[in-house]
N, C-alpha and C positions, 0 to 999 in steps of 0.2 A: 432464742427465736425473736425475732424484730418483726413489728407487721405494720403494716399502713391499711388502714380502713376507709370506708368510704361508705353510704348508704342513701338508698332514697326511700319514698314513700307512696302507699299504697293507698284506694286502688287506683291509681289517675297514673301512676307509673310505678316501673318493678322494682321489687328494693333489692341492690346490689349488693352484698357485704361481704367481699374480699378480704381476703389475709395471705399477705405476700410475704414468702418463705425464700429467708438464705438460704444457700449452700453453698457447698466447699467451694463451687469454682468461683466463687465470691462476683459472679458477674454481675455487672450494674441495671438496677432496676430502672422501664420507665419511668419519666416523670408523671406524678398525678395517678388517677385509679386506671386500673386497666380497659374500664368500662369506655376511658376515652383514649387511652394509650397515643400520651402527648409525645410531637414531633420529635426527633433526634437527629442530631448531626450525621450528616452519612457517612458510611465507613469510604478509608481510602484503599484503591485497589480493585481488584475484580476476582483475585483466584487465590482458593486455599487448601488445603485436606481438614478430612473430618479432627476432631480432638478427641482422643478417646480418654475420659474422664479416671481419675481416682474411686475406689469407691467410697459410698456416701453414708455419712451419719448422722441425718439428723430425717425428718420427714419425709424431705423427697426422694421418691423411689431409686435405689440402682439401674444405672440404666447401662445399655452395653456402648452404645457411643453416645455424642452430643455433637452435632452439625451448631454451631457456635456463630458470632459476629453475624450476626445477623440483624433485622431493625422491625421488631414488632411484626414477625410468624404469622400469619394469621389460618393457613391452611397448606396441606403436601399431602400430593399425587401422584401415585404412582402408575407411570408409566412402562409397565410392560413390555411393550413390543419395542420400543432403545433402552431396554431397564435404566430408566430414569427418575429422580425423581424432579417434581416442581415445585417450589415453596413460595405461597404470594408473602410479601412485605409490604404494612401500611406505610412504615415508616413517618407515620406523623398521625392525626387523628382519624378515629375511626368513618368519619363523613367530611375529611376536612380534603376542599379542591384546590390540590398544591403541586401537580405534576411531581411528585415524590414517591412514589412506591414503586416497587421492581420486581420481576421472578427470579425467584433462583434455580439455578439445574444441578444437582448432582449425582456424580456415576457412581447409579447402586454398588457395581465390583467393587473402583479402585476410590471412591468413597473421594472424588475430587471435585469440590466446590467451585461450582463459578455463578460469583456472590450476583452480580448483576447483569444473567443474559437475556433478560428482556426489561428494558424502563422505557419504552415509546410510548408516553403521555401517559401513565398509569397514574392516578389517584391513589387511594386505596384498594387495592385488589385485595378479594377474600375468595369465595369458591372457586374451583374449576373443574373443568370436564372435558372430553375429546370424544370427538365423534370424526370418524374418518382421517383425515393430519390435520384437521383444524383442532387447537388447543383452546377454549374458550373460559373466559376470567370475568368477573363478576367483578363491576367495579361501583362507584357513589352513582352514574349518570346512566351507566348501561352496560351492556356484556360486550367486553374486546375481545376480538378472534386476532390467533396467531399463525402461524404454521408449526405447527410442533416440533419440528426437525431442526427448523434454523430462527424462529424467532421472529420469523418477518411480519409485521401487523396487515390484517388482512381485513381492517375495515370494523365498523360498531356497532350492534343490535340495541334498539333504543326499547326501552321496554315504560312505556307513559304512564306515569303516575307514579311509581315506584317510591318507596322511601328509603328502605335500606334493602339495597340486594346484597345477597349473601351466598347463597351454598348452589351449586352444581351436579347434575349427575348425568349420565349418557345410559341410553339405553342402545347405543352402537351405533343410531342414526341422525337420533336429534339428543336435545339435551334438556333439562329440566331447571328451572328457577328459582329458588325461595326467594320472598318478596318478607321479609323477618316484620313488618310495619310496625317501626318502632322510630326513634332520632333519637340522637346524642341532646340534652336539655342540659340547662345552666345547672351549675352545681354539680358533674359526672355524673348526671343522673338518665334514663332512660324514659321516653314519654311517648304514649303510643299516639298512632297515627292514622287506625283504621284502615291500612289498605294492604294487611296481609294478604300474600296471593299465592299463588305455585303458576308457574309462566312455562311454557313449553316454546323452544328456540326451535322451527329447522330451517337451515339456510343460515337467511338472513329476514326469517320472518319469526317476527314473536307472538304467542299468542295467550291468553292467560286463560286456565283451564281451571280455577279452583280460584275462589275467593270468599272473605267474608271472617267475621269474630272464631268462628266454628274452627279455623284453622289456628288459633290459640298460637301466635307466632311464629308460623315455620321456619327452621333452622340449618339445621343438616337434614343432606337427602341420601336415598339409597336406592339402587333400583333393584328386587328383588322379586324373581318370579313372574316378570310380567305385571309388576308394581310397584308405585312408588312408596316408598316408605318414609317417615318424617319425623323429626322430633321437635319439640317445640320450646321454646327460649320461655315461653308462661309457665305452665305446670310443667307435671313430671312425664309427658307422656311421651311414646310411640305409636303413632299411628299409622296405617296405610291405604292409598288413596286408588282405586280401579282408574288408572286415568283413560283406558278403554271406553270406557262409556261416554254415551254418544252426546252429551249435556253434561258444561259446569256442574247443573244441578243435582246430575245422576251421580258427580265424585262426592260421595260423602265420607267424611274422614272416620276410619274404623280401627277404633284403639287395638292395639295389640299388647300392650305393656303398662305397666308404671313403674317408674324408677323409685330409690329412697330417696335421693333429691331433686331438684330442679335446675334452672337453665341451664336445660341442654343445648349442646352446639354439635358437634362430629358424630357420627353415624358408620359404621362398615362392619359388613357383612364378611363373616369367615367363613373359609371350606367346610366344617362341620356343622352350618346353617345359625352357630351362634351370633349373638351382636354387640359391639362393643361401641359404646358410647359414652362422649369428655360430658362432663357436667361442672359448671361454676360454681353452686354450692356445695357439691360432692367434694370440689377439690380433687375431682380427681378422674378416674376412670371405670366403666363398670362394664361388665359382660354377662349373658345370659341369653335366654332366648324364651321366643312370646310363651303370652301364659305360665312360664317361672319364676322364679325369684333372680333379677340381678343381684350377682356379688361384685362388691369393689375389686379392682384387679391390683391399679395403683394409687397412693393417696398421696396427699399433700401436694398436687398440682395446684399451682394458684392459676386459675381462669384458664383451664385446658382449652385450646380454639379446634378445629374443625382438621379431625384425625385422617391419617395417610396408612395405609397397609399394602406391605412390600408381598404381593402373593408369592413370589418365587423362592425368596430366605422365609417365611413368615414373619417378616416384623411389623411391628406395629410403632408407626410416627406420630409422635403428641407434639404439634408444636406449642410453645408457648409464648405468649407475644411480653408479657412483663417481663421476663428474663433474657431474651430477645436466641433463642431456642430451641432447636427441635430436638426432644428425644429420642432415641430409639431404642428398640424393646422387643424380645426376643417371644415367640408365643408360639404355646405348643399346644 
């Protein structure tokens, strides 16, 4: 086992402390901590099939395939109604303004990748959502909408003040924001920024419905019953927010969980109302449901980013951006 560490310090910022794990398919690691998951060369080409892996001996989980070559994962969506999925790639740092990052699309069936079918001015892209055929992506400046079908850029929701936008979710009409308020700082380190928020998109209007310390980093989102649900990159928690009510003031965040570990990032809801949710210090993946005990599902992930679940096969997508990654994983 070989590991690269990295840490910062508390409380002015979150302490990071990573351990990045080989495996057999010996793929090469980003450079630097994952916290800032430095540039790389872009791959040459545009179209591939999935790689279905050996199985695995050492820490990281077996997994049933591995969607591979890829440039810093950072989240996968699935699409549904073209069974597709979407994978955003930062392809360089995680806030860094370099017209470098791209979507990927591929066909849940015949499991055929096409590594870059959206790069029109993408930054770093990390959450996404769909609401109606618009595809919309979360990037360092503001949310870009697609057309979901073909790719074609359909204009930018600017969301003012924002520090690090990050995760996505639709409630079938509009679509929801985390505002993570946090920067990339010298050293890989993370430094907050005070302007955690939750932003509600419809159209092309943004609007922010929840702000303030209280939202303890939001992260991944989920929309569940007629609510939003959130996890937070600070503590270990699960929360969910009424965003029905008629005042910022009225959405106050109502824990529903606590994890064993901390910074959470991916968030999804299963058919049997369970939740499964990536954690950095976990390393890993966990599932359960409010008011019980999460159990680890898979371990030894280094820096799991913001989960995909295939409702039609039931699988479950981890991607991971240091290995540059996505797994997949079969759940029953």
């Amino acid at each position: 086992m070989t590991g690269l560490k990295c840490a910062t310090r508390l409380p002015s910022e979150l302490r990071v402390t990573k351990t990045i794990a080989f495996t057999l398919f010996l793929i090469p690691l980003l450079a630097g901590c994952p916290s800032n998951r430095q540039a790389q060369k872009t791959l040459q080409g545009t179209s591939h099939h999935l790689d279905v892996p050996p199985p695995m001996r050492q820490r990281a989980p077996h997994a049933n395939a591995v969607i591979t070559r890829l440039r810093g994962p950072e989240s996968v969506l699935y699409d549904a109604q073209q069974d597709v999925y979407f994978i955003s790639n930062l392809n360089g740092g995680l806030q860094t303004v370099d017209n470098n990052g791209f979507i990927t699309r591929v066909d849940a069936k015949t499991m055929f990748v096409t590594l870059k079918w959206i790069e029109a001015g993408l930054d770093a892209p990390k959450g996404m959502g769909i609401a109606g055929d618009t595809l919309y992506v979360s990037d360092i400046l503001g949310v870009r909408k697609f057309d979901r079908r073909t790719g074609r850029p359909l204009g930018e929701v600017e969301l003012p003040g924002a520090t690090l936008i990050n995760d996505i979710v639709s409630d079938g009409r509009n679509v929801y924001v985390s505002d993570t308020g946090l920067r990339v700082a010298e050293g890989h380190t993370f430094a907050r920024t005070g302007t955690d928020a939750i932003w509600k998109i419809s159209g092309d209007r943004a609007e922010k419905i929840a702000s303030g310390p209280e939202l303890k980093h939001p992260n991944g989102l989920e929309w569940v019953d007629g609510r939003l649900w959130v996890v937070t990159f600070g503590p270990r928690e699960i929360y969910s927010l009424n965003v029905a009510r008629a005042s910022a003031r009225d959405r106050v965040p109502r824990t529903v969980a606590k994890l064993p570990r901390g910074q959470l990032d991916g968030l999804v809801r299963l058919e049997d109302g369970t939740l499964v949710v990536s954690s950095w210090l976990g390393e890993g993946i966990y599932r359960g449901t409010p008011g019980a005990r999460f159990e680890p599902i898979l371990t030894g992930i280094d820096a799991p980013a913001d989960l995909g679940y295939d409702t039609k096969r039931h699988r479950l997508l981890v991607p991971i951006p240091g290995a540059n990654q996505v797994t997949i994983h079969a759940l029953r």
